[in-house]
C-alpha positions in Angstrom: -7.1 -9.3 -13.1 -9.8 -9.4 -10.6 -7.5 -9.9 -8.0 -5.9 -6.4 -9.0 -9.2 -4.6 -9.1 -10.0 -5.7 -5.5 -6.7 -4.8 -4.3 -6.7 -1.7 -5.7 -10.2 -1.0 -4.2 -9.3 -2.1 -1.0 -6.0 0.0 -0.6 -7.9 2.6 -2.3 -10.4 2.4 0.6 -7.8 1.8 3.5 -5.5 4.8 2.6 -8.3 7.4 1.6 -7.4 7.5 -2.5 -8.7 7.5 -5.7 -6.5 6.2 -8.3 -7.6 4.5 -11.3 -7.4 1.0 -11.5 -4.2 0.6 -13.3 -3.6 -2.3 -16.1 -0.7 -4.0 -13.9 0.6 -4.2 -10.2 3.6 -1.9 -11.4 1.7 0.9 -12.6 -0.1 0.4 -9.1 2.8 0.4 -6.8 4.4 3.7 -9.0 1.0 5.6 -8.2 1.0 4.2 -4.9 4.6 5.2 -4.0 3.7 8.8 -5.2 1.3 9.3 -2.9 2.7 7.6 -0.1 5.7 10.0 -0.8 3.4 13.0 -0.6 2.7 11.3 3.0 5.8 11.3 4.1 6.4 14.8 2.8 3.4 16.4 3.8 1.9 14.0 7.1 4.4 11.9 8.4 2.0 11.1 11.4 -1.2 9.9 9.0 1.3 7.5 7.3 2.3 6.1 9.9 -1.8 5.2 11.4 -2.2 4.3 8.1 0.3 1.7 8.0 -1.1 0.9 11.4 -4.3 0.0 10.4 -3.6 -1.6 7.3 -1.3 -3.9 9.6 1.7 -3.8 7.5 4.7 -5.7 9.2 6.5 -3.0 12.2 9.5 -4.7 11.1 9.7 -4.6 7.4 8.4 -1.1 7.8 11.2 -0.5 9.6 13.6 -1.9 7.2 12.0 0.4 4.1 12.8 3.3 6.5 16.5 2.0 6.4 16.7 2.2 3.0 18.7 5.2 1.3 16.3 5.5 -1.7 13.0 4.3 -2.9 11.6 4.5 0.8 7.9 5.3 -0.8 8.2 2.6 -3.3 9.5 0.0 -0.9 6.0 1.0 1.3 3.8 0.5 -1.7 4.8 -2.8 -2.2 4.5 -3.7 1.6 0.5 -2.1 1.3 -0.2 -4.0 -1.6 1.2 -7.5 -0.4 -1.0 -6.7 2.7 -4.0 -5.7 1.0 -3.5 -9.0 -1.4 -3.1 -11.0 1.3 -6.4 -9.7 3.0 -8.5 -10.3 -0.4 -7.2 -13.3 -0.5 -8.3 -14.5 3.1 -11.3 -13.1 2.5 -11.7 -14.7 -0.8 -11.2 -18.4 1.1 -13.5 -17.7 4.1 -16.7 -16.1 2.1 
């Protein structure tokens, strides 16, 4: 569960949010994907340097654009497995 909090902290750091730190990974990707549809709706162009800078794969971002549905949701999970990845790096080399 730590793991979770310092996701959550991180992504909430990287993206400029304030969510509460939900009980599970699902709840945080369905709050995520709401305001990463509110992005996409509202600031197409600050998702995007978002993304960017949180270095989520071009390519898979790519692919979730592709996708007919769920778009937002599909981004969540790709900033999440990012930001786990980075707490876990940064969690080996401390």
């Amino acid at each position: 569960m730590d793991q979770l909090k310092e996701v959550v902290a991180l992504t909430q750091k990287d993206l400029g949010l304030s969510l509460a730190t939900p009980p599970n990974f699902e709840q945080f990707i369905d709050e995520l994907a709401k305001a990463i549809q509110y992005l996409i709706d509202t600031d197409f162009e600050k998702l995007m340097h978002i993304l960017y800078r949180i270095d989520v794969n071009e390519n898979k971002v790519k692919q979730a654009f592709g996708l007919e549905k769920d778009v937002a949701r599909e981004l969540a999970i790709l900033v999440i497995e990012r930001e786990k990845q980075k707490v876990i790096t940064r969690s080996k080399y401390k």
